[in-house]
ZADO-1210 file (C-alpha; in nm, 4 decimals, padded with zeros to 6 digits):
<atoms>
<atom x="00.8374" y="08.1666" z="10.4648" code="UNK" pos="1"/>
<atom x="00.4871" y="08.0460" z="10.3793" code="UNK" pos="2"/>
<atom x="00.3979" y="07.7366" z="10.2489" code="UNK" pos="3"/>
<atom x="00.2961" y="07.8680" z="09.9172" code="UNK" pos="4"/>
<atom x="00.6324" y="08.0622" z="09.8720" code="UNK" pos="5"/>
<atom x="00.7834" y="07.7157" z="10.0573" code="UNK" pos="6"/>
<atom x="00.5739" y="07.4900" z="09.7590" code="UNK" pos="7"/>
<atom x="00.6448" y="07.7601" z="09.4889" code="UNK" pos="8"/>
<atom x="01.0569" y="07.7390" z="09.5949" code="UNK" pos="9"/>
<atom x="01.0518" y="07.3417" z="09.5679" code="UNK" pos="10"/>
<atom x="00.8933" y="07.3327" z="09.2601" code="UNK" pos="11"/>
<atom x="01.1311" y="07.5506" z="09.0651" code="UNK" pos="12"/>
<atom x="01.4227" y="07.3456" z="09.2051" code="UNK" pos="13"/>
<atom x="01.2617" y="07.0124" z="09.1023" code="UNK" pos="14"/>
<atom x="01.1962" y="07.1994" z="08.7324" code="UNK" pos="15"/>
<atom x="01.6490" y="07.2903" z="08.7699" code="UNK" pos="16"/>
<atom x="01.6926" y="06.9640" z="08.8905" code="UNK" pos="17"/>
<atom x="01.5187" y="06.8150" z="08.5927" code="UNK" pos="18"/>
<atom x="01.6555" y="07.0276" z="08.3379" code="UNK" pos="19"/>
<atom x="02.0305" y="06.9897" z="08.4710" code="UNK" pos="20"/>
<atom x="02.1946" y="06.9010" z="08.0976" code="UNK" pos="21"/>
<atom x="01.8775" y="06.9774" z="07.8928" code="UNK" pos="22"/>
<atom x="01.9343" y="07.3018" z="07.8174" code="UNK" pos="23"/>
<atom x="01.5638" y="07.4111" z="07.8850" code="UNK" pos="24"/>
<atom x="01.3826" y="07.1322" z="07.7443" code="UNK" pos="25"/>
<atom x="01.2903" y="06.9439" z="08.0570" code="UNK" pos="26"/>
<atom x="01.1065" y="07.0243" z="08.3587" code="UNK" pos="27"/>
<atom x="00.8912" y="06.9445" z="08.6630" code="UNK" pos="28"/>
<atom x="00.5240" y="06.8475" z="08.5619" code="UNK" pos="29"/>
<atom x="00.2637" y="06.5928" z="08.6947" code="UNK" pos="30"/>
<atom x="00.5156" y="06.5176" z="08.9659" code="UNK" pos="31"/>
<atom x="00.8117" y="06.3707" z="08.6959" code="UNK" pos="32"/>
<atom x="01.0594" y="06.4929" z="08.4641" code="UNK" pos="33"/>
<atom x="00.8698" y="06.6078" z="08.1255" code="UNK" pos="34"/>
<atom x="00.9613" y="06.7456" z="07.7743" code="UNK" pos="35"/>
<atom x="00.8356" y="07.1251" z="07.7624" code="UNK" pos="36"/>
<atom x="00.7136" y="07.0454" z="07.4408" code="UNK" pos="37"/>
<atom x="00.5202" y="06.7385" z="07.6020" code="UNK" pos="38"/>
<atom x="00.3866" y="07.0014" z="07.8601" code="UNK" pos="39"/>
<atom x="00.2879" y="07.2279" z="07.5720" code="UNK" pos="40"/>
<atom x="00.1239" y="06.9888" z="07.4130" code="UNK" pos="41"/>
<atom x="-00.0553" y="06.8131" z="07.7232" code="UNK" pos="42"/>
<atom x="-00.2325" y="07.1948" z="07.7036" code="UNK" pos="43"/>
<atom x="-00.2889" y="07.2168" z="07.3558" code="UNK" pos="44"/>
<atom x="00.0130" y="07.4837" z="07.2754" code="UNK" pos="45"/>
<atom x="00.2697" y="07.4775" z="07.0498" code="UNK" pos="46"/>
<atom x="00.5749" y="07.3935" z="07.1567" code="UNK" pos="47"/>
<atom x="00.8113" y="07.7221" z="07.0548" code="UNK" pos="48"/>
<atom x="01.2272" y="07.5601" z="07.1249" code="UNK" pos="49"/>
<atom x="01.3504" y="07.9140" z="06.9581" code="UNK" pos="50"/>
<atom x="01.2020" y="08.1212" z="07.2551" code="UNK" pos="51"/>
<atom x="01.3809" y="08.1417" z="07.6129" code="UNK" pos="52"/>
<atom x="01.2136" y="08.2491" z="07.9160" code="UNK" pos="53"/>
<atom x="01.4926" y="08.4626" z="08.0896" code="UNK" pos="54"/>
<atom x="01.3245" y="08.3794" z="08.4327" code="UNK" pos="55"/>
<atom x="01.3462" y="07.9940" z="08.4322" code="UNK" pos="56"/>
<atom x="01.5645" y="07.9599" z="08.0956" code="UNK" pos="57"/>
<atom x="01.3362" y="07.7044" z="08.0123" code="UNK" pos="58"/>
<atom x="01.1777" y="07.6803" z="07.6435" code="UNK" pos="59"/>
<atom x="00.8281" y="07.7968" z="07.6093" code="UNK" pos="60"/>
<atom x="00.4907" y="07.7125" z="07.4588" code="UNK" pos="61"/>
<atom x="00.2927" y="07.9331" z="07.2089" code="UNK" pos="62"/>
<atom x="-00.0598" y="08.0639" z="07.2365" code="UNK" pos="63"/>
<atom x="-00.0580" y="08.1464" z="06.8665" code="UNK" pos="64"/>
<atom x="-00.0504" y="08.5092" z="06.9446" code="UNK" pos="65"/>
<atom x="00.2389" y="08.5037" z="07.2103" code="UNK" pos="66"/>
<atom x="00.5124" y="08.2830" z="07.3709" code="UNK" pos="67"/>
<atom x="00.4031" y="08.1643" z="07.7252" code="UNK" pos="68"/>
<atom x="00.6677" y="08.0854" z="07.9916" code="UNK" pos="69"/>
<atom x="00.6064" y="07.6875" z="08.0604" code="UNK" pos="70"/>
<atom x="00.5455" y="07.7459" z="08.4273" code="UNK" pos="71"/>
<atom x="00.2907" y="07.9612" z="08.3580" code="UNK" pos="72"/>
<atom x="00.1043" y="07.7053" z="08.0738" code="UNK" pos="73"/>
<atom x="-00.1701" y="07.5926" z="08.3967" code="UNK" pos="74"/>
<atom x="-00.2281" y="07.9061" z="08.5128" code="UNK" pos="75"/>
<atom x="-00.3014" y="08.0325" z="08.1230" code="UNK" pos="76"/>
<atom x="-00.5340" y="07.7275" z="08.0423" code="UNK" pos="77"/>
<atom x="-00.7277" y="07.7734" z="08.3507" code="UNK" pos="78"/>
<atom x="-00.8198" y="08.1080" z="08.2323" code="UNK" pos="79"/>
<atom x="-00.9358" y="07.9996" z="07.8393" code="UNK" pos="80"/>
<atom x="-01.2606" y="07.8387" z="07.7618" code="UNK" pos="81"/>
<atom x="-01.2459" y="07.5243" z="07.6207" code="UNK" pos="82"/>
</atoms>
């Protein structure tokens, strides 16, 4: 295993880990337990509780064209001008 696949494995534990009786609210960000919707907002998103992202049945954020899976949220800003 590499350690990107080795990083990428850890960090979706910690994001289980965090959510464990959250029902998808919670996960791994800025090396702590965080609200989604405090994740959302940290990159100017709307925080969307109604939509489920089947991969990591966490909540997601909102674009305000689409629903973006909260693991994703860094990736996405990177790639939008500010």
């Amino acid at each position: 295993m590499t350690d990107f696949f080795r990083s990428l494995s850890y960090k979706v534990e910690l994001a289980r880990a965090c959510d464990e009786g959250h029902n998808g609210t919670v996960s791994y960000f800025d090396n702590r337990c965080a609200a989604v919707e405090e994740i959302c907002h940290h990159f100017n998103l709307t925080y969307a509780p109604d939509s489920m992202d089947p991969d990591t049945n966490l909540t997601q954020c909102n674009n305000g064209t689409h629903d973006v899976p909260v693991d994703m949220v860094r990736e996405w800003n990177a790639t939008v001008d500010v």
